[in-house]
N, C-alpha and C positions, 0 to 999 in steps of 0.2 A: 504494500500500500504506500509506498515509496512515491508515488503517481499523485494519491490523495496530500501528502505534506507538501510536496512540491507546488499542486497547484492551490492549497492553502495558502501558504509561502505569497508566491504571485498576488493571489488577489488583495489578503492581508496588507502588505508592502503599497500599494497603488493606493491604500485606503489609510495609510499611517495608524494602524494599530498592533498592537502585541498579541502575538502567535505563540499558545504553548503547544506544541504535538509530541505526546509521550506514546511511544508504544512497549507493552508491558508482555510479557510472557513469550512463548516460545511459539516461531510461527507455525502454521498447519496448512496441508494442501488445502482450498478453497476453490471450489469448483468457479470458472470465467463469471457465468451470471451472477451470481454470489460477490465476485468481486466488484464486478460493475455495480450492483445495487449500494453496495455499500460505497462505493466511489459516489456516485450521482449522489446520494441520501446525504455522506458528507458535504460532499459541492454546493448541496441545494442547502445547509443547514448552516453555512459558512457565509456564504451569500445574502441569506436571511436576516443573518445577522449583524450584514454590514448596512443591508439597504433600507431596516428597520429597528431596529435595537437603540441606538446612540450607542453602542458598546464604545470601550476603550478594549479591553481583553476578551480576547476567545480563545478556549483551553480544546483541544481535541485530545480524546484517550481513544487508543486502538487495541481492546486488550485481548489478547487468544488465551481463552480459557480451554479445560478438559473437552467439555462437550459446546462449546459454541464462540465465536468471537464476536466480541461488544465494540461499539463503536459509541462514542459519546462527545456534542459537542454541545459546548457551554457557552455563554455568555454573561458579561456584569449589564447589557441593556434594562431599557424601559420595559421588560416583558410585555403580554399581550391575555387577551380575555380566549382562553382555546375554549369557551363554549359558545362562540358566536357563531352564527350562522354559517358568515363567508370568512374562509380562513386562507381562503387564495388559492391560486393552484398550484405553489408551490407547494403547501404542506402535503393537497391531495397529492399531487404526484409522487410526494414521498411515501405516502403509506398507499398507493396503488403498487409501488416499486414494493416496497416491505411484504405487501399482502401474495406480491408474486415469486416469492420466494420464501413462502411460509415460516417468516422470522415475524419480530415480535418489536413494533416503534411504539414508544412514549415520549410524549412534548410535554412537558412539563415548566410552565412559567407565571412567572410573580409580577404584577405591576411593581415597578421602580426597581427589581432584583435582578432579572433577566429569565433566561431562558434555556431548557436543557432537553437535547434532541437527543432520544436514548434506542439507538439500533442493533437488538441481538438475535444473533443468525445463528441456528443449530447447527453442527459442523459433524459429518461421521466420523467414523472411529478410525485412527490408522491406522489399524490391525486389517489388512482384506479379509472378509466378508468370508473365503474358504478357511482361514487360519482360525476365526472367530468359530464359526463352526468347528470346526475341529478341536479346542481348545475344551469344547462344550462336550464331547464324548469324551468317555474314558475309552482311550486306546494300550493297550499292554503289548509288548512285545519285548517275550523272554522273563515275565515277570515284573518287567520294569516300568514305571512312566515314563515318558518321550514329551521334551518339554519342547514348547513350539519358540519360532524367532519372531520377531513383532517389529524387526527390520521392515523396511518398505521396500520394494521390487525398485530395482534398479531404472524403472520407466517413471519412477514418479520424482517429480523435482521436487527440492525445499522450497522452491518461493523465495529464497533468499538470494 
């Protein structure tokens, strides 16, 4: 997500405000659509924040957890009323984007506090899917357990 900080970075910079982008944990393969959604969700959540908020700071957290990576992007703006009717199309497009990759958005915002767009994506196991199975019977051979490898197949990149 290297893509997401940098063009943070950019728009941030044009707009004279302070950029925190932390990313926490250890990356995991992320299927292309998965990344895009979360790319656009940050984009459009960074953006929001420049063209409505009065922010001074916007903090992005990228974190790869066990079973899902979070994306979180925050603001010190004028927050906004998220029960109002029209929320624009940018929010809907975020959570049209979220809803088509069965991950899970919350906006969450305060008048005079700001604002916190909270994007988590379920992420599979790294273990492939035959290994997991396999892990799940008891297999003996010669009396013994036979313990599986939870290495990843040579085809699949770090992402790094």
């Amino acid at each position: 997500m290297a893509e997401l900080e940098q063009a943070a970075r950019n728009i941030v910079d044009l707009n004279r405000m302070q950029l925190s982008f932390e990313v926490v944990g250890s990356k995991v393969p992320v299927p292309l659509k998965t990344l895009d959604v979360l790319f656009r969700v940050g984009q459009e959540a960074i953006v929001n924040a420049i063209r409505h908020s009065n922010s001074t700071r916007i903090r992005v957290l990228l974190e790869y957890r066990p079973r899902d990576v979070r994306l979180v992007v925050m603001d010190d703006g004028c927050g906004f009323e998220t029960s109002s009717p029209y929320c624009g199309f940018g929010l809907k497009g975020m959570q049209e984007r979220a809803a088509s990759i069965t991950s899970h958005l919350t906006i969450h915002s305060v008048r005079d506090e700001g604002t916190r767009v909270e994007l988590v994506v379920p992420v599979q196991s790294r273990i492939p899917l035959r290994l997991r199975l396999f892990s799940m019977t008891q297999h003996h051979h010669g009396g013994k357990d036979h313990a599986y490898s939870t290495a990843r197949p040579t085809h699949w990149h770090s992402g790094g």
